[in-house]
C-alpha positions as CSV (number, residue, x, y, z in Angstrom):
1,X,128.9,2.2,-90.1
2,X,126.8,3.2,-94.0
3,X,128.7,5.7,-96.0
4,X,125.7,7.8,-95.3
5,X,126.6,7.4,-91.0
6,X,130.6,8.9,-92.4
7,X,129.5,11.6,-94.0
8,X,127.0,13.1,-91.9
9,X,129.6,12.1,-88.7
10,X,132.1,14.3,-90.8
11,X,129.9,16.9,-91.7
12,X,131.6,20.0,-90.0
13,X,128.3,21.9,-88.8
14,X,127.1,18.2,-87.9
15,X,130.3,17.3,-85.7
16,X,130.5,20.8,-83.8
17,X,127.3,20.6,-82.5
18,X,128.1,16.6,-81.1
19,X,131.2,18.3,-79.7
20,X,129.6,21.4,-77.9
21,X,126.9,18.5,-76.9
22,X,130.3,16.9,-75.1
23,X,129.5,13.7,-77.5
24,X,133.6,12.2,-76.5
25,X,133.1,10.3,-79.9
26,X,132.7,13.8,-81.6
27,X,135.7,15.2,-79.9
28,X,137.9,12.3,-81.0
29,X,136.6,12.6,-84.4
30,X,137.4,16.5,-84.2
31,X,141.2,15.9,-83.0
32,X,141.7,13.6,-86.0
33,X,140.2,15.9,-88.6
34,X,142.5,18.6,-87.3
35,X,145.6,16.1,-87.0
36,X,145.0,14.8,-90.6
37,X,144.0,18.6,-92.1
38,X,140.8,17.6,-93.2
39,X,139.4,20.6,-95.0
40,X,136.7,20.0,-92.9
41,X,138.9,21.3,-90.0
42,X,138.6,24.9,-90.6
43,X,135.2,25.2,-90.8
44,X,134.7,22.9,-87.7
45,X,137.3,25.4,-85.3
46,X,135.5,28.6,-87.1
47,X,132.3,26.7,-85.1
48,X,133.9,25.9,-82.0
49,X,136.4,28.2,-81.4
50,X,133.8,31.0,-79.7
51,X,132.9,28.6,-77.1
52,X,136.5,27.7,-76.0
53,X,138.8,29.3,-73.6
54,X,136.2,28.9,-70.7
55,X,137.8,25.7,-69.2
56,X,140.6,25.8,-66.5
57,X,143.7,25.8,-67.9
58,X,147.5,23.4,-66.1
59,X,150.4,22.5,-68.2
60,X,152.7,20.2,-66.6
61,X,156.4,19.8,-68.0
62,X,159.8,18.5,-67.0
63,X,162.3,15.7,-67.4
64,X,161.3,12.3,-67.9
65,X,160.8,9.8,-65.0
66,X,160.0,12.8,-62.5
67,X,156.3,11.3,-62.3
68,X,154.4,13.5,-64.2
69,X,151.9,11.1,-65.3
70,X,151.2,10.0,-61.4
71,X,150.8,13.0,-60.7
72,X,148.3,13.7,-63.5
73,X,146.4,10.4,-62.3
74,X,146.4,12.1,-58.9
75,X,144.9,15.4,-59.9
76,X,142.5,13.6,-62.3
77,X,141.2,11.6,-59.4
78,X,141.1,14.6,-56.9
79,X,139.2,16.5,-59.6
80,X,137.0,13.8,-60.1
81,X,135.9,13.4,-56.4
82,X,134.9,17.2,-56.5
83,X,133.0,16.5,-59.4
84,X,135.2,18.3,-61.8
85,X,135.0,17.0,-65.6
86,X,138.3,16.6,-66.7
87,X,140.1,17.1,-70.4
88,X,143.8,15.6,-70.7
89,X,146.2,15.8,-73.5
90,X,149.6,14.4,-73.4
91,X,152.2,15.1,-76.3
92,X,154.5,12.2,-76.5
93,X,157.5,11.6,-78.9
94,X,156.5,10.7,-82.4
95,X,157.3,7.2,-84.2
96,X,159.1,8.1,-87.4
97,X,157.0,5.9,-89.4
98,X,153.3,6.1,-88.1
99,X,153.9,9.6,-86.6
100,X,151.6,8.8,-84.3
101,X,152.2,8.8,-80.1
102,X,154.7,6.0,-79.3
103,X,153.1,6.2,-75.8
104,X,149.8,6.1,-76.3
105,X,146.7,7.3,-74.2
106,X,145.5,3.6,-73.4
107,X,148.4,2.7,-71.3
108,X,148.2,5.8,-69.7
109,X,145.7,7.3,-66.9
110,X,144.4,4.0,-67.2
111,X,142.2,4.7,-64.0
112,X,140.2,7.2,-65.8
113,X,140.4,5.6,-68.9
114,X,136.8,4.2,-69.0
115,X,135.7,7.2,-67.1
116,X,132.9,9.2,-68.7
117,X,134.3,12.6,-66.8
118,X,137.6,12.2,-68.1
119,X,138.8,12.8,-71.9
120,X,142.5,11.6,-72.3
121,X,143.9,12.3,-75.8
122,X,148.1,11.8,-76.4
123,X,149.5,13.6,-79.3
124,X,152.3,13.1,-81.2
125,X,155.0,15.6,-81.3
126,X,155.8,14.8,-85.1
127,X,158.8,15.8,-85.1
128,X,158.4,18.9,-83.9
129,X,161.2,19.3,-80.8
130,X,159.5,21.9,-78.7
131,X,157.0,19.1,-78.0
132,X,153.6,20.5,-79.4
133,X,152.6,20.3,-82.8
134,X,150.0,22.4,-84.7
135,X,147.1,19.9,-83.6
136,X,148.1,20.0,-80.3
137,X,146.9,23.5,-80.4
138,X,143.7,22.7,-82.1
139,X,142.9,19.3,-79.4
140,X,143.1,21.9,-77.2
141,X,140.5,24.3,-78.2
142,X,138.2,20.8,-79.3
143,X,138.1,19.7,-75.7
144,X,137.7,23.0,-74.4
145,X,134.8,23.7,-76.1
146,X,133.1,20.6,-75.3
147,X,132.7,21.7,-72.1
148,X,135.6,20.5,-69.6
149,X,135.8,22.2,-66.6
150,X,139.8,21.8,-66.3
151,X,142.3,21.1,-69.1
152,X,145.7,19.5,-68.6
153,X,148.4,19.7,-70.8
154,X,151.6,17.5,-70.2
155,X,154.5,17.8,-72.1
156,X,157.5,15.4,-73.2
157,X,159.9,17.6,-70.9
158,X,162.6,17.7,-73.7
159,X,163.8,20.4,-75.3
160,X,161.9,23.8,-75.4
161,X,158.7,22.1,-74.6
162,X,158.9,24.1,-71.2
163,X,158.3,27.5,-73.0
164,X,156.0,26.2,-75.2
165,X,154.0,24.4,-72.7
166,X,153.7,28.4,-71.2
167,X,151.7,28.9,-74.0
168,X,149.1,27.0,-73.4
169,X,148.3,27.1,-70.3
170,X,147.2,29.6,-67.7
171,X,149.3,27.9,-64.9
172,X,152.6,26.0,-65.5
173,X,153.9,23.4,-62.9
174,X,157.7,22.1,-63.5
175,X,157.6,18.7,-62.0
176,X,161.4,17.9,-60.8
177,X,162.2,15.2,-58.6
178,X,165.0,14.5,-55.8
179,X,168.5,12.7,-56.9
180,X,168.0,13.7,-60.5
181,X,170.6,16.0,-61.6
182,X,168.1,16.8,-65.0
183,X,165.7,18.7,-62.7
184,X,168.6,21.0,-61.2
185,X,169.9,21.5,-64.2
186,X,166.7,22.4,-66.1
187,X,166.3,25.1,-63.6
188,X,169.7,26.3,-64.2
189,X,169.3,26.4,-67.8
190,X,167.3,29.2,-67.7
191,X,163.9,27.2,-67.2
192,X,162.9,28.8,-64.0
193,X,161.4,31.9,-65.7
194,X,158.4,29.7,-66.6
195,X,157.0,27.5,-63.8
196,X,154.6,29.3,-61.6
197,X,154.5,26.5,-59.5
198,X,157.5,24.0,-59.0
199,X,156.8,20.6,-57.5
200,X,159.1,18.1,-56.6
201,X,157.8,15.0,-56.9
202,X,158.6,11.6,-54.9
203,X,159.2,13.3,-51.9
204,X,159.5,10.7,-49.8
205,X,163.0,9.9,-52.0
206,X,166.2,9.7,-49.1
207,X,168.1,13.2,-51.4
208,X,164.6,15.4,-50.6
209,X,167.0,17.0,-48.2
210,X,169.6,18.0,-50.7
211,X,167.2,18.6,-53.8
212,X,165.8,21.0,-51.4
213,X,168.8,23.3,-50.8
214,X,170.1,23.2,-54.1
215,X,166.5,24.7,-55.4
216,X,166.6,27.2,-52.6
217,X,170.0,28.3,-54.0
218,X,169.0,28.2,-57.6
219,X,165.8,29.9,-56.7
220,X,167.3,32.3,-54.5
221,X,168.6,34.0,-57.9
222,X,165.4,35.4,-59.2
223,X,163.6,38.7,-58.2
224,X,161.4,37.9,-55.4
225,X,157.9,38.9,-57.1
226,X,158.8,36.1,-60.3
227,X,159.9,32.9,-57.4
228,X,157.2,30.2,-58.7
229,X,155.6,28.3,-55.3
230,X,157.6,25.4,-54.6
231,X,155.4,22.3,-53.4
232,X,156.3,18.7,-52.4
233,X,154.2,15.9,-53.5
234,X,154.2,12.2,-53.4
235,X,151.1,11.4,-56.3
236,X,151.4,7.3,-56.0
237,X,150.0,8.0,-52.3
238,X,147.9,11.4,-53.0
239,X,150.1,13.3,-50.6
240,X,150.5,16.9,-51.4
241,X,147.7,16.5,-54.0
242,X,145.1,19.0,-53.1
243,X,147.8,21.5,-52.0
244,X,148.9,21.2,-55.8
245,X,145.3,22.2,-57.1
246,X,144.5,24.8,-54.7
247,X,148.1,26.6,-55.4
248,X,146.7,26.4,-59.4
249,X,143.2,28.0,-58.1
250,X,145.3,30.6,-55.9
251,X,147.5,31.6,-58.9
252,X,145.2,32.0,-61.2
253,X,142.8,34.0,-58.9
254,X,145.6,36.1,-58.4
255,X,145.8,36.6,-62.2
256,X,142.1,37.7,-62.4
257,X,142.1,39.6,-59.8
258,X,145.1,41.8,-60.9
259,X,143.7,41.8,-64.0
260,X,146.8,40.1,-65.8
261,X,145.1,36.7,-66.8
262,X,143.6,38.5,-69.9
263,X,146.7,39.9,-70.7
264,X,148.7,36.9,-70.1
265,X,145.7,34.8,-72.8
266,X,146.6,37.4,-74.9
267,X,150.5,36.7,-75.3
268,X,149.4,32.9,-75.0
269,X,147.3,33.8,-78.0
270,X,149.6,35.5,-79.8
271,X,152.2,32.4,-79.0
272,X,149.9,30.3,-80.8
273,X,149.3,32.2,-84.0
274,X,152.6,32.2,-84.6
275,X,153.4,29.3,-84.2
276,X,150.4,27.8,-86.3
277,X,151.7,30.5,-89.1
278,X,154.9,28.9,-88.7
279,X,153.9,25.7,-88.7
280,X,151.7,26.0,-92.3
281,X,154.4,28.0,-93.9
282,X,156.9,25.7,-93.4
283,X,154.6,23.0,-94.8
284,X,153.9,24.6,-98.1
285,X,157.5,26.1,-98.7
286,X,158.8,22.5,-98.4
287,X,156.0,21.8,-100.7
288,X,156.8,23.9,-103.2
289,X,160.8,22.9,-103.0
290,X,159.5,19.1,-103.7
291,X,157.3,20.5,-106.9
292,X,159.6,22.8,-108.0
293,X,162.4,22.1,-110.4
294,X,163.4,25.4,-110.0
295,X,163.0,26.0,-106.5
296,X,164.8,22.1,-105.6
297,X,167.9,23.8,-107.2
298,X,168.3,26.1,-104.6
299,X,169.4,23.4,-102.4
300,X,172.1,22.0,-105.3
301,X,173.1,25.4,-105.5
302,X,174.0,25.9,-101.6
303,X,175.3,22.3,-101.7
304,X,177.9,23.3,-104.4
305,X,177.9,26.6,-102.0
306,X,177.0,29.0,-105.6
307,X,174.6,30.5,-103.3
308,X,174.9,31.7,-99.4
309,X,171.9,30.5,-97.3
310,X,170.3,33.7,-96.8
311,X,169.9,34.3,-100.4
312,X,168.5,31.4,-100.4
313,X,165.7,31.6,-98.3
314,X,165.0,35.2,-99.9
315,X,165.0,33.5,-102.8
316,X,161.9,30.4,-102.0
317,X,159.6,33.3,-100.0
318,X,160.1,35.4,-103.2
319,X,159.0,32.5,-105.9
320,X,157.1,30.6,-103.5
């Protein structure tokens, strides 16, 4: 590719009209700008960002090896055959020296890979434990915009990536899977709040039986109208598949219908203003403590413990 062919692909005005086109070269292009913090980026989500938020919305979390990415493969391919287009992004752990996704979208999915209908993007956490960074965010309103019909989000499963999958997403399915103590003890961690839908996975395993009746019991504990739908799949064989997606369709009709869905895109909005003001504010403080003579003392000074940590911080958002 010229010089000429780079600059007028990373022209921002240029590249939102390719993406709103669904041009899957554009959207990749989009997603990196926004990963490396092009300055084009702003301008580019100030284009797209009115024509987002029209796509179908599933976050899938929960601990590794339950299956999730089967069971993304399934849905993609159910979706698919009902002539869905489909928009996938995956946040894996980071690589401490590339920061990129250690997994990697091309040995994932790798059905749909080639598939014209299917977008598959992973992200890398960089470092970020909930499990979605700031341009996880941003890929999302990218490939939502370019006119996906559905948009699934799966998470690492580690940490708080469970709440912060919730906002993203205007359905939430906790994968879990029989014999694995993790997915019990997710639940009992106080996870169960945010799945709308649980679904254990690998049904066919010989502990179904058990898994079963310790869920009931865990489940048992919440207020009747907040118990997520508890479903049983097996994605290597498809079973349980379409039950999944037409649970996500019933929930989120249900949301509509009540009128709650708004209000629910509203907190998931709010969520993600936050934590993008979080995010760029933590950049540029930490910034400003490498630049600063002055402001690198502050750490000396709690390391010889002259100054307590709170003054401290009051002390970088004052000369920062």
């Amino acid at each position: 590719m010229t010089t000429v062919g780079r600059r007028r692909e990373e022209d921002p005005d240029a590249l939102a009209e390719r993406v709103l086109a669904g041009d899957r070269r554009a959207v990749a292009r989009a997603i990196s700008l926004a990963e490396d913090e092009d300055p084009g980026a702003q301008r580019l989500l100030q284009l797209l960002y009115p024509r987002a938020g029209r796509a179908r919305t599933l976050g899938i979390t929960g601990p590794p090896g339950v299956g999730k990415s089967s069971l993304m493969t399934a849905l993609c391919r159910l979706l698919r055959a009902r002539e869905q287009t489909v928009g996938v992004i995956t946040v894996d752990p980071s690589s401490h020296i590339t920061h990129g996704a250690l997994l990697g979208d091309r040995i994932r999915l790798a059905e749909h890979f080639l598939d014209p209908g299917v977008y598959i993007r992973s992200m890398g956490t960089r470092g970020h434990l909930g499990g979605v960074a700031e341009a996880t965010l941003l890929a999302g309103v990218i490939v939502d915009a370019s006119g996906r019909d559905v948009l699934l989000y799966e998470t690492v499963g580690v940490g708080q990536s469970e709440v912060e999958v919730a906002g993203l997403a205007d359905t939430v399915a906790l994968v879990l899977m029989p014999g694995s103590g993790d997915s019990i003890q997710a639940l009992k961690a106080g996870v169960m709040e945010i799945p709308d839908i649980i679904v254990i996975n690998k049904a066919d395993h010989p502990s179904i039986e058990r898994t079963r009746a310790e869920l009931a019991q865990v489940l048992g504990l919440a207020d009747a109208d907040r118990r997520p739908v508890v479903l049983e799949t097996v994605a290597t064989s498809a079973t349980g598949i379409e039950e999944l997606w037409d649970a996500v369709e019933t929930h989120q009709a249900a949301l509509e219908a009540g009128g709650d869905l708004a209000e629910r895109r509203k907190a998931q909005l709010r969520t993600e203003l936050l934590a993008l003001a979080a995010a760029r504010t933590a950049r540029r403080l930490g910034e400003a403590l490498d630049s600063s003579p002055e402001l690198a003392g502050l750490v000396d000074a709690l390391a010889d413990r002259t100054i307590d940590p709170l003054t401290a911080v009051q002390s970088l958002l004052e000369r920062a």
